[in-house]
C-alpha positions as semicolon CSV with decimal commas, in nm:
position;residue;x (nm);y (nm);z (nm)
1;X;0,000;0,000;0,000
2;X;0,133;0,377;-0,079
3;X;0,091;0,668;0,114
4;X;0,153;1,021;0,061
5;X;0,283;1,255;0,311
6;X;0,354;1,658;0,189
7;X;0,551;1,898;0,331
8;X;0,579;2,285;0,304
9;X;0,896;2,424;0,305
10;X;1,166;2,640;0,195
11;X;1,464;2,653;-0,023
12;X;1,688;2,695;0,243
13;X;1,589;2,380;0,396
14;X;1,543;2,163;0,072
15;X;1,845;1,963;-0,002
16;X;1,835;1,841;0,418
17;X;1,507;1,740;0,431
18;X;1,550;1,539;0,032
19;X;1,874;1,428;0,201
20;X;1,689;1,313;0,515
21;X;1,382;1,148;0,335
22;X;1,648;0,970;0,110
23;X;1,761;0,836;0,407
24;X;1,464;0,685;0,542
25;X;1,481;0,431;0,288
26;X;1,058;0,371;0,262
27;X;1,036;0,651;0,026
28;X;0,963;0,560;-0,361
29;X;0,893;0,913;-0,493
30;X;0,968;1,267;-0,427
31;X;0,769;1,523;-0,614
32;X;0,862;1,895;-0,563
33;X;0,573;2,103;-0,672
34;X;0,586;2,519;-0,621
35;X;0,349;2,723;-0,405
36;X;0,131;2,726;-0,688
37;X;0,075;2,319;-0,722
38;X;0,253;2,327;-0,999
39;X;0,520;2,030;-1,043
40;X;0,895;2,116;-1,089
41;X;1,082;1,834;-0,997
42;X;0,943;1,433;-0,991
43;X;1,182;1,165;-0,953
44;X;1,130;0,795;-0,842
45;X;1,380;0,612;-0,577
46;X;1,397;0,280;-0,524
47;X;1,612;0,029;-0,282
48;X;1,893;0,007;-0,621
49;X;1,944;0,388;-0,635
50;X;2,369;0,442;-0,528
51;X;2,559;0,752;-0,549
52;X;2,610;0,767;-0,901
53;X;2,253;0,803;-0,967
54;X;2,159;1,081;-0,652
55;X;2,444;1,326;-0,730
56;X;2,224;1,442;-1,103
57;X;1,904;1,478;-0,822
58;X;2,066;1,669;-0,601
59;X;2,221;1,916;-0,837
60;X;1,844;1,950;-0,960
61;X;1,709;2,008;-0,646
62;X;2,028;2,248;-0,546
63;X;1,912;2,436;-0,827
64;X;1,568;2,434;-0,760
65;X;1,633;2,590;-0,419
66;X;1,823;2,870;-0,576
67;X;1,475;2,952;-0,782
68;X;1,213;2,903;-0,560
69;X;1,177;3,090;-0,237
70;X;0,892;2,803;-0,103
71;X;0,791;2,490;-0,214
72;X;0,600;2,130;-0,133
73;X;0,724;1,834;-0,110
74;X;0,531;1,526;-0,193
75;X;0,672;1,187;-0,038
76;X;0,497;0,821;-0,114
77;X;0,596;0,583;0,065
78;X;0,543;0,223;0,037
79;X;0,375;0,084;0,332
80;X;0,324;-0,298;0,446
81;X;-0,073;-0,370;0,450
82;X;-0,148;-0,566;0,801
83;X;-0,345;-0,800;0,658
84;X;-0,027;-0,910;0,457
85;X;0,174;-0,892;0,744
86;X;-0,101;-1,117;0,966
87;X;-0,102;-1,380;0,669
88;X;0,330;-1,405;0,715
89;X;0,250;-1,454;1,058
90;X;0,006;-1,713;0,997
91;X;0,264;-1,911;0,748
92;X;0,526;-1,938;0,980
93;X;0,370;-2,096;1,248
């Protein structure tokens, strides 16, 4: 199951809190929409994404930040259903 979580924020704190969600690891998309709604930035992230492949996003999003005064960030995250998690529980008993 996917959620989505948004937060408000501004450029000065943009790259630490894509930095911080990126560390999470549960994330599997950031979209970075302006004060308007309108979306400047949407990029996937899975568990396979290294350093090779973040350095392009965060020059985007560095940027970004030097653009936009305020913006919103959109998280999903990938969440484990219960029932799914009471049917494991079931199996291994």
């Amino acid at each position: 199951m996917t959620t989505k979580e948004t937060f408000s924020i501004n450029s000065e704190s943009l790259m630490a809190k894509i930095k911080e969600l990126i560390k999470e690891g549960n994330v599997t998309r950031i979209i970075i929409s302006d004060k308007m709604g309108k979306d400047l930035l949407n990029f996937p992230l899975t568990v396979g994404v290294v350093g090779l492949l973040i350095a392009p996003m965060f020059a985007a999003v560095g940027a970004l930040a030097a653009i936009v005064t305020e913006c919103t960030i959109t998280v999903e995250r990938e969440v484990a259903d219960e029932t799914e998690e009471f049917n494991t529980d079931e199996k291994s008993v």
